[in-house]
C-alpha positions in Angstrom: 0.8 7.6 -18.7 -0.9 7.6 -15.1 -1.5 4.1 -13.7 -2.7 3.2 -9.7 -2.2 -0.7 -9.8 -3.8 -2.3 -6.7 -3.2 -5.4 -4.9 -3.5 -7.8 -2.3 -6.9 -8.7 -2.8 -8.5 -12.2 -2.1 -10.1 -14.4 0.0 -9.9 -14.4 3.7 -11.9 -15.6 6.5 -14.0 -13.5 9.2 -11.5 -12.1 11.6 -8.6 -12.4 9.2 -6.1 -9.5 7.8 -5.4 -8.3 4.0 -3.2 -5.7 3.0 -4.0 -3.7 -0.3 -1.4 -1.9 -1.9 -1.5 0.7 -4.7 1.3 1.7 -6.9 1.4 5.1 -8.7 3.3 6.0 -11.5 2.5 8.9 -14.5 2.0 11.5 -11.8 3.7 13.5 -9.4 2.5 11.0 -6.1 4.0 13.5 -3.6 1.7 15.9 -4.6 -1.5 14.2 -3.7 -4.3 12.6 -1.5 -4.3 9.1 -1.6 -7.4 7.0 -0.9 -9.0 4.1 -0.8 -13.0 3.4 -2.2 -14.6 0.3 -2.1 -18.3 -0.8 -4.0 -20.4 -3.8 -2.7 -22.5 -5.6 -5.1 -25.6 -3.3 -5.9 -24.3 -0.3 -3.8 -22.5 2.9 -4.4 -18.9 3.8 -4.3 -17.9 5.1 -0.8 -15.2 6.6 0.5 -13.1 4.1 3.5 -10.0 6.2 3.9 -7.7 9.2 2.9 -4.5 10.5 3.9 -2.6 13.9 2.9 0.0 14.2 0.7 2.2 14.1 2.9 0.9 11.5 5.5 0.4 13.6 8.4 -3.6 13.0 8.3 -5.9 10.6 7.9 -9.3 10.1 8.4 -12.0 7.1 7.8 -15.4 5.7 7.5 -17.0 5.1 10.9 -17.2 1.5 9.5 -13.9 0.5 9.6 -12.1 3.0 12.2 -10.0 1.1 14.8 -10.0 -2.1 11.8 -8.1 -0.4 8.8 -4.7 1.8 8.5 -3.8 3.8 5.5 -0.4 4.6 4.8 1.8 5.6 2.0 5.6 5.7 1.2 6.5 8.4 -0.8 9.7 7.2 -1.7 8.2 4.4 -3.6 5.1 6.1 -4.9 2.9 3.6 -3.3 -0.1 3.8 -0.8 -1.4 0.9 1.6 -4.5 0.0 3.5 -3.7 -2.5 5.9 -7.1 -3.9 6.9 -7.7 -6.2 10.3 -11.1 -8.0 12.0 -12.4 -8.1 8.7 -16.4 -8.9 8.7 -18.3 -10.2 5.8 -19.5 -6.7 5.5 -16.3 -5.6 3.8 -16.6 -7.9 1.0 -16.4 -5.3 -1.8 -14.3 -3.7 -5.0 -11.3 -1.5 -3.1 -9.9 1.3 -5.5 -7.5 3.6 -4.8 -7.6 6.7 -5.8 -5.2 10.0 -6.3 -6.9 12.9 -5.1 -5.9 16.2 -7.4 -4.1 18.8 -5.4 -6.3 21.7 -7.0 -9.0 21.5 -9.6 -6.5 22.2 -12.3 -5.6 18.7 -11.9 -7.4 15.2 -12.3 -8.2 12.7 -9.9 -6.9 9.2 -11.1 -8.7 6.0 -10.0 -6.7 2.1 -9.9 -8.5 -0.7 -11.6 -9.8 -2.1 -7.8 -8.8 -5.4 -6.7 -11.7 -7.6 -5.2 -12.0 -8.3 -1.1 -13.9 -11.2 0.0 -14.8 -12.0 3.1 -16.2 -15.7 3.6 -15.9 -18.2 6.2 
Protein backbone atom coordinates (compact mmCIF):
# COMPACT_ATOMS: atom_id res chain seq x y z
CA UNK A 1 0.00 0.00 0.00
CA UNK A 2 1.57 3.48 -1.08
CA UNK A 3 1.66 6.05 1.75
CA UNK A 4 3.56 9.85 1.70
CA UNK A 5 3.22 10.84 5.44
CA UNK A 6 4.17 14.49 5.92
CA UNK A 7 5.34 16.43 8.86
CA UNK A 8 6.64 19.15 10.57
CA UNK A 9 3.93 21.33 10.27
CA UNK A 10 2.80 24.11 12.85
CA UNK A 11 2.96 27.35 13.94
CA UNK A 12 5.80 29.75 13.62
CA UNK A 13 6.34 33.27 13.63
CA UNK A 14 7.29 35.68 10.65
CA UNK A 15 10.91 35.19 9.95
CA UNK A 16 10.98 31.80 11.57
CA UNK A 17 12.16 28.22 10.06
CA UNK A 18 10.00 24.84 9.60
CA UNK A 19 11.13 21.75 8.13
CA UNK A 20 8.50 19.41 6.42
CA UNK A 21 9.32 15.98 5.92
CA UNK A 22 7.66 13.28 3.80
CA UNK A 23 8.07 9.57 4.18
CA UNK A 24 7.34 7.13 1.32
CA UNK A 25 6.69 3.74 1.49
CA UNK A 26 4.44 1.23 -1.09
CA UNK A 27 6.59 2.47 -3.99
CA UNK A 28 9.75 2.18 -5.51
CA UNK A 29 10.99 6.11 -4.01
CA UNK A 30 14.28 5.91 -6.10
CA UNK A 31 12.34 5.90 -9.00
CA UNK A 32 10.65 9.23 -8.80
CA UNK A 33 10.17 13.10 -8.61
CA UNK A 34 9.47 14.25 -5.30
CA UNK A 35 7.63 17.44 -4.63
CA UNK A 36 6.21 19.62 -2.56
CA UNK A 37 2.36 21.56 -3.22
CA UNK A 38 0.87 23.76 -0.99
CA UNK A 39 -3.15 25.35 -1.10
CA UNK A 40 -4.05 28.57 0.81
CA UNK A 41 -7.46 28.98 1.90
CA UNK A 42 -9.74 29.76 -1.24
CA UNK A 43 -6.86 29.22 -3.81
CA UNK A 44 -5.55 26.47 -5.95
CA UNK A 45 -2.98 23.88 -5.52
CA UNK A 46 0.44 25.11 -6.76
CA UNK A 47 3.50 23.67 -7.34
CA UNK A 48 6.60 25.20 -4.56
CA UNK A 49 9.36 22.64 -5.46
CA UNK A 50 10.59 19.43 -7.26
CA UNK A 51 13.64 17.51 -7.30
CA UNK A 52 14.71 14.45 -9.68
CA UNK A 53 14.92 11.15 -8.75
CA UNK A 54 17.95 11.20 -8.09
CA UNK A 55 18.58 14.71 -6.49
CA UNK A 56 20.68 16.27 -8.91
CA UNK A 57 17.89 19.05 -9.87
CA UNK A 58 15.70 21.12 -8.50
CA UNK A 59 13.74 23.80 -9.33
CA UNK A 60 10.99 26.32 -7.46
CA UNK A 61 8.31 28.77 -7.43
CA UNK A 62 9.69 32.38 -7.82
CA UNK A 63 7.96 32.82 -4.40
CA UNK A 64 10.02 31.04 -2.29
CA UNK A 65 13.56 30.72 -4.24
CA UNK A 66 16.51 31.77 -2.07
CA UNK A 67 13.73 30.81 1.34
CA UNK A 68 13.05 27.02 0.76
CA UNK A 69 15.43 23.82 0.04
CA UNK A 70 14.12 20.47 -1.17
CA UNK A 71 16.03 17.51 -0.49
CA UNK A 72 15.55 13.81 -0.28
CA UNK A 73 17.53 10.80 1.14
CA UNK A 74 17.01 7.90 -0.85
CA UNK A 75 18.31 5.62 1.61
CA UNK A 76 15.51 6.33 3.87
CA UNK A 77 12.75 6.91 1.30
CA UNK A 78 12.11 10.32 2.61
CA UNK A 79 11.99 13.89 1.05
CA UNK A 80 12.37 17.29 2.91
CA UNK A 81 11.61 20.99 2.37
CA UNK A 82 13.46 22.89 4.67
CA UNK A 83 11.73 26.34 4.56
CA UNK A 84 13.50 29.77 6.09
CA UNK A 85 12.19 33.80 6.33
CA UNK A 86 8.86 32.49 6.24
CA UNK A 87 6.13 35.37 5.54
CA UNK A 88 2.52 35.10 6.44
CA UNK A 89 2.14 34.49 2.81
CA UNK A 90 3.18 30.89 3.18
CA UNK A 91 0.49 29.97 5.52
CA UNK A 92 -1.01 27.15 3.46
CA UNK A 93 -1.67 23.03 3.23
CA UNK A 94 2.03 21.55 2.03
CA UNK A 95 1.67 18.08 0.28
CA UNK A 96 4.10 16.12 -1.09
CA UNK A 97 3.85 14.47 -3.89
CA UNK A 98 5.62 11.44 -5.91
CA UNK A 99 5.88 12.29 -9.43
CA UNK A 100 5.33 8.93 -11.77
CA UNK A 101 8.44 8.16 -13.80
CA UNK A 102 6.29 7.56 -17.03
CA UNK A 103 2.62 7.60 -17.56
CA UNK A 104 2.37 3.93 -16.89
CA UNK A 105 2.68 4.89 -13.44
CA UNK A 106 0.63 6.97 -10.85
CA UNK A 107 1.42 10.00 -9.05
CA UNK A 108 0.81 9.56 -5.24
CA UNK A 109 -0.04 12.63 -3.05
CA UNK A 110 0.59 12.73 1.22
CA UNK A 111 -2.26 13.80 3.34
CA UNK A 112 -0.55 17.60 3.67
CA UNK A 113 0.37 18.91 7.01
CA UNK A 114 -0.81 22.53 7.71
CA UNK A 115 1.92 25.69 7.78
CA UNK A 116 0.98 28.72 9.62
CA UNK A 117 2.54 31.70 9.64
CA UNK A 118 1.37 34.25 12.45
CA UNK A 119 3.03 36.66 14.61
Amino acid sequence: QVQLVESGGGLVQPGGSLRLSCAASGFTFGNYAMSWYRQAPGKERSLVAIISSVGGNTNYADSVKGRFTISRDNAKNTVYLQMNSLKPEDTAVYYCKAVAPTPKYYDYWGQGTQVTVSS
